[in-house]
C-alpha positions in Angstrom: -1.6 31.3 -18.7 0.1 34.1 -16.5 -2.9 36.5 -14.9 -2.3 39.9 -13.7 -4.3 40.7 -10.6 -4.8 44.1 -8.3 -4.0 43.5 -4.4 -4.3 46.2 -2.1 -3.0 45.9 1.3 -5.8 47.8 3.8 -7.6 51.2 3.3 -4.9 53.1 4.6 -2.0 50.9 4.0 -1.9 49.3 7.4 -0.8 46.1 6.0 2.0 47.4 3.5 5.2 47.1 5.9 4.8 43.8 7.4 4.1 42.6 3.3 7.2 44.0 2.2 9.3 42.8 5.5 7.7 39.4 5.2 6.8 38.9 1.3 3.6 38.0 2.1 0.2 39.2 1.0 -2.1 39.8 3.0 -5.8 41.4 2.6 -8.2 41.2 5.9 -11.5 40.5 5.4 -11.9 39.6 8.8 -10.4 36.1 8.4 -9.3 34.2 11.4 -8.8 30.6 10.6 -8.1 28.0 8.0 -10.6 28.0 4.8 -8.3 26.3 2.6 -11.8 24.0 2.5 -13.2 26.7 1.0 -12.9 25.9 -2.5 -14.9 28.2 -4.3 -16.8 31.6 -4.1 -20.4 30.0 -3.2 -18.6 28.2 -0.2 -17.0 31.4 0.9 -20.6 33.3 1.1 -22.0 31.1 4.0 -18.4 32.3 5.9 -18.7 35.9 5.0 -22.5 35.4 6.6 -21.0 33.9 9.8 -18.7 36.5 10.2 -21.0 39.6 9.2 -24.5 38.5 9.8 -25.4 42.4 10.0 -24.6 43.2 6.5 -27.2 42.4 3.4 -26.3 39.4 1.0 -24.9 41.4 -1.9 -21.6 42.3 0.4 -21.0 38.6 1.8 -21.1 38.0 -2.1 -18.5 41.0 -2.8 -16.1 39.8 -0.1 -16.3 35.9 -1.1 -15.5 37.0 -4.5 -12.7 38.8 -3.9 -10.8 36.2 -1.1 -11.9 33.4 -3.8 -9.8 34.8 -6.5 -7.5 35.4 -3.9 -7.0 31.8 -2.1 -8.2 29.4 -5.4 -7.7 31.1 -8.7 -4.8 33.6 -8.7 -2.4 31.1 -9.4 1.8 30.6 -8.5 3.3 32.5 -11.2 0.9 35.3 -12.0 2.0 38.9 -11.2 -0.1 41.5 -8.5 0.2 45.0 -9.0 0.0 47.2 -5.4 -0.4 51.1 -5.4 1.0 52.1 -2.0 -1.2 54.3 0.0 2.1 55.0 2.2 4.5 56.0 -0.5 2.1 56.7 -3.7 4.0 54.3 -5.7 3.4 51.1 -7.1 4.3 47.9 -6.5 4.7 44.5 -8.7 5.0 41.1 -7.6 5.0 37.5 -8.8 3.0 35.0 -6.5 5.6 32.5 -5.3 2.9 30.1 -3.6 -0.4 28.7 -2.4 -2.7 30.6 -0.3 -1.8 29.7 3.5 -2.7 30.9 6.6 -0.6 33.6 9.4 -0.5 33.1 13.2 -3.8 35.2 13.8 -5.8 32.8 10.9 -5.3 35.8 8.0 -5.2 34.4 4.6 -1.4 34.9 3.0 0.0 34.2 -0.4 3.9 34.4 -0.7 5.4 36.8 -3.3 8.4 37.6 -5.1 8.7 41.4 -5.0 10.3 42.3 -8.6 9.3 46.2 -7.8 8.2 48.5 -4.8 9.0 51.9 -6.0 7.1 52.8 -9.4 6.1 56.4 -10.0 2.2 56.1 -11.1 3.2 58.2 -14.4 5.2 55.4 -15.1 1.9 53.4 -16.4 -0.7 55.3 -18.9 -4.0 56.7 -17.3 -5.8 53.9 -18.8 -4.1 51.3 -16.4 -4.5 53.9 -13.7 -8.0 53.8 -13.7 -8.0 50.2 -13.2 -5.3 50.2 -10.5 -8.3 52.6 -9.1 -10.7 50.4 -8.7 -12.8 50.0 -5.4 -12.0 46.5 -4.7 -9.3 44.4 -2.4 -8.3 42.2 -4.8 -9.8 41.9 -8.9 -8.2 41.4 -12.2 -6.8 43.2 -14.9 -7.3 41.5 -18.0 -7.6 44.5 -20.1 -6.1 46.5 -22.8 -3.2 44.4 -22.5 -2.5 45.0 -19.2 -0.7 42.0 -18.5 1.9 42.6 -21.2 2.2 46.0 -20.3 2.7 45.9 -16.4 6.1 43.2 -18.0 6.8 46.0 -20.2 7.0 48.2 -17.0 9.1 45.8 -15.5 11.8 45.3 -18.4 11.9 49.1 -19.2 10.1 51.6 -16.4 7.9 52.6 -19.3 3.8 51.7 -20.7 3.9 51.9 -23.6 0.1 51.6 -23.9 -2.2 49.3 -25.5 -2.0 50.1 -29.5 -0.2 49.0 -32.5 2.9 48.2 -30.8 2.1 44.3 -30.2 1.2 42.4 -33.2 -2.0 40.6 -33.4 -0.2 37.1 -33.3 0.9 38.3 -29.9 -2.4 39.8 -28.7 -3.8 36.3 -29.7 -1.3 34.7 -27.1 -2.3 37.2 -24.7 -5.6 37.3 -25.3 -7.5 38.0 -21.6 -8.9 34.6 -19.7 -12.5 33.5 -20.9 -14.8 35.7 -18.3 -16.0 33.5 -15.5 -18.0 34.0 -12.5 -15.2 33.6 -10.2 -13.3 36.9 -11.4 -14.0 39.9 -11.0 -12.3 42.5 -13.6 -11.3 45.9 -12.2 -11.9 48.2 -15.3 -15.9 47.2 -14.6 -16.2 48.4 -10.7 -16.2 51.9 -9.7 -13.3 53.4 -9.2 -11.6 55.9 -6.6 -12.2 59.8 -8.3 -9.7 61.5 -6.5 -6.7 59.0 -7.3 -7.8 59.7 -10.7 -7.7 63.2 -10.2 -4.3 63.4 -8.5 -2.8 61.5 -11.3 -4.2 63.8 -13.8 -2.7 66.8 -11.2 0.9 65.0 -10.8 1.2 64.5 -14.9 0.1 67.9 -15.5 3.0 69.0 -12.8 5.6 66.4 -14.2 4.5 68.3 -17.9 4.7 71.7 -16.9 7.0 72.0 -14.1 10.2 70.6 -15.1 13.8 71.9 -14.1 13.6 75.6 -12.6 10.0 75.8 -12.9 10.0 73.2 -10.4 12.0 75.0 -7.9 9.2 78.0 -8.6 6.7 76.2 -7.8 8.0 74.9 -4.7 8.6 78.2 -4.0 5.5 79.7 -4.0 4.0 76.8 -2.1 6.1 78.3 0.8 5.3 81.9 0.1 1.4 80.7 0.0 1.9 78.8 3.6 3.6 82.6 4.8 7.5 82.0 4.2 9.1 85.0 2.8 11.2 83.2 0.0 14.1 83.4 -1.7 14.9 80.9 -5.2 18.4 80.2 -5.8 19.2 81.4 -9.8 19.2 78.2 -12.3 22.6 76.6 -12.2 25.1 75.6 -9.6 23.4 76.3 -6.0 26.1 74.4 -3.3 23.3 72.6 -2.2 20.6 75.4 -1.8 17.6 75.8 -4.1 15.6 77.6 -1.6 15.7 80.2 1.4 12.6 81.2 3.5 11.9 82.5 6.5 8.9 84.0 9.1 8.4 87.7 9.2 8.9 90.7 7.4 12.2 90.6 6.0 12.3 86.4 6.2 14.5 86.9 8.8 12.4 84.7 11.7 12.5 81.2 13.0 11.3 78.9 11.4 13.8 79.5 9.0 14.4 77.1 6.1 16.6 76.0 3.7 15.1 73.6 0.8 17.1 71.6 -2.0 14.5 70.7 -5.1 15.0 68.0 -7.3 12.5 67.4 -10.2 12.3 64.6 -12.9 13.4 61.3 -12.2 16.0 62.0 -9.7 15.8 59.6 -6.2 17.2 61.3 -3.4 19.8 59.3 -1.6 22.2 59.6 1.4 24.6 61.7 0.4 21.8 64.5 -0.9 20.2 64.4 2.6 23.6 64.9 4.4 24.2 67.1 2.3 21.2 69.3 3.5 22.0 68.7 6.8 25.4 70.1 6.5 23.5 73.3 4.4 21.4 74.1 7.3 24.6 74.3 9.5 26.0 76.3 7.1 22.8 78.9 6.5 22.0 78.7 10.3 18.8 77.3 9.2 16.2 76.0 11.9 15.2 73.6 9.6 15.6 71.0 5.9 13.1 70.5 3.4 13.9 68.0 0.7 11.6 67.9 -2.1 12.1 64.9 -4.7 9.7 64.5 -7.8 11.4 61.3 -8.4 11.2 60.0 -4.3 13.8 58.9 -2.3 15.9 55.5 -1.5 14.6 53.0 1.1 17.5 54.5 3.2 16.7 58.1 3.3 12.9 57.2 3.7 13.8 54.8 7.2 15.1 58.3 8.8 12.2 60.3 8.6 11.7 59.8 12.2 14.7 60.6 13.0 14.8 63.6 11.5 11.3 64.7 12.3 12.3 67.9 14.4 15.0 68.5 11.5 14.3 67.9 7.9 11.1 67.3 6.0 10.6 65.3 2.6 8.1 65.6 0.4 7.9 63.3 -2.6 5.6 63.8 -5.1 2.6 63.1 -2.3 3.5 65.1 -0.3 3.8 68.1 -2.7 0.1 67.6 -4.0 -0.9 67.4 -0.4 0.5 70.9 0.2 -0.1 72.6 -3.4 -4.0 71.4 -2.5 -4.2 73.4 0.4 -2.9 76.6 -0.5 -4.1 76.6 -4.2 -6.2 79.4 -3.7 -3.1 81.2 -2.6 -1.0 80.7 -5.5 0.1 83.5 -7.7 -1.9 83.9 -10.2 0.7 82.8 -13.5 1.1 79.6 -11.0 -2.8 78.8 -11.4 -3.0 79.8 -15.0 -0.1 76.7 -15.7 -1.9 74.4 -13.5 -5.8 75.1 -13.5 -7.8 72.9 -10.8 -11.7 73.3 -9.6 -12.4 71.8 -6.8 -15.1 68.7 -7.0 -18.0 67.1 -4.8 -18.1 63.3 -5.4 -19.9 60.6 -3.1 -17.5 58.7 -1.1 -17.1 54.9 -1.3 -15.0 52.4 0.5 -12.8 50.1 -0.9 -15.3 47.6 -1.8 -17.4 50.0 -3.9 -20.0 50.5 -1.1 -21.3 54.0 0.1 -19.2 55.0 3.2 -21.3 54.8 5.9 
């Protein structure tokens, strides 16, 4: 029976690029050699203890639970969902092997990549929450999570867990019998302000479609001290947005922005073509801002372009609406209402951040 399990790849992403270049996944735990002997979650504690004989019993339990399922019972053929901390997408695999071990001793398993660049509102909040969960590596078994994450994969859509599959299927679906070697995701506590920010980016995606998206780009800029000026809806050779420094807009840094909302992914000939508008405008500077992202392509040239052009996908945008929210206009806060929240902060393996 296929199994659907949640993989992340470090706190901050630090193992996300050499997964994708390599297809391999890879998850830490301070793992330097071969425990291929290690056949089960009990076996694993007495390693965890070896390796951090500082920290109390219940965390060598947490991390042999999680490299357990991760070496001896996610099996070849079952699929891994990975939210990107680098991008703020989502990723889906299939495991394509054993668990075996890298150069350094870290514990791998080989993946198929079928997707690397889902938008989070492209699953409902349910499934967020459990893609949220404080843990390197758990299951989701469910509200059909499973058959939902294939759904994903055959149409880009959730189409949530309801009346749409038929009880005979449910039954062939049906989530594994609970053991003590799993650990299910929607049961451990789960990161608050990824939960937040999806509720933020849906509310955006809702209100802020078309124009309105340009607006609000707009007054981000005016809130960080750009005089603005918003190209009218329709035809704009390339320009959605003007701003500049000073009084009249007229200092350096000046700016010229193109603003694409909804689904659109920014490719190669967009970004030229911002290049060539800032020639034309005599611009200092690009901003590209993409609801729907950008191609692989246009993302490997953001070094590049560092002195020259900016992009902000949808992360990006949050990052910089969050900072100058109290700055918005006023009809700007009205259509998107946040209050800001005090919440204790845990690491990924549920623990109180020291």
């Amino acid at each position: 029976m296929t199994r659907l399990w949640l993989v992340r790849l470090g706190k901050n992403g630090e193992r996300e690029a050499a997964s994708l270049n390599d297809n391999m996944l890879r998850i830490g735990f301070g793992l330097t050699e071969d425990i291929s002997h290690l056949k089960d979650r009990e076996a694993l504690i007495g390693k965890m203890a070896q390796l951090f004989p500082n920290d109390k019993l219940n965390k060598h339990r947490n991390f042999a639970a999680q490299i357990n399922q991760f070496i001896n019972v996610a099996e070849t053929g079952d699929l891994v969902v990975t939210p990107f901390k680098t991008t703020g997408t989502v990723g889906i695999a299939r495991l394509a092997g054993p668990y075996t071990t890298g150069a350094g001793g870290e514990a791998l398993r080989p993946v198929q990549w079928l997707k690397i660049d889902l938008p989070r509102d492209s699953f409902k909040q349910d499934l967020l929450y459990s893609f949220g969960a404080f843990m390197t590596v758990c299951e989701i078994s469910r509200n059909n999570a499973l058959r939902r994450v294939q759904a994903v994969l055959e149409t880009g859509r959730d189409p949530g867990d309801g009346a749409l599959f038929s009880a005979a299927s449910n039954t062939s679906l049906a989530k594994p019998p609970a053991d003590e070697e799993t650990t299910e995701a929607a049961d451990q506590p789960i990161n608050l302000e990824q939960l937040a920010r999806d509720q933020i980016e849906r509310r955006i995606a809702s209100i802020f479609t078309g124009h309105d998206f340009t607006r609000l780009v707009a007054a981000i800029l005016s809130a960080q001290g750009y005089q603005t000026r918003v190209s009218p809806p329709g035809a704009d050779a390339g320009v959605d947005i003007v701003a500049g420094n000073g009084p009249l807009g007229l200092d350096a840094p000046r700016v010229v922005a193109q603003v694409k909302s909804g689904n659109v992914t920014v490719d190669q000939p967009t970004l030229q073509g911002l290049i060539g508008s800032i020639q034309d405008t005599h611009a200092d500077h690009g901003l590209v801002v993409s609801w729907g992202g950008f191609t692989s392509s246009v993302r490997r040239r953001t070094n590049e372009l560092f002195f020259r052009v900016r992009l902000w996908g949808r992360e990006e945008l949050v990052d910089n609406l969050l900072l100058v929210y109290d700055r918005l206009p006023e009809d700007i806060r009205a259509e998107l209402p946040l209050r800001r929240t005090w919440t204790l902060v845990l690491d990924d393996d549920g623990e109180v951040d020291a």
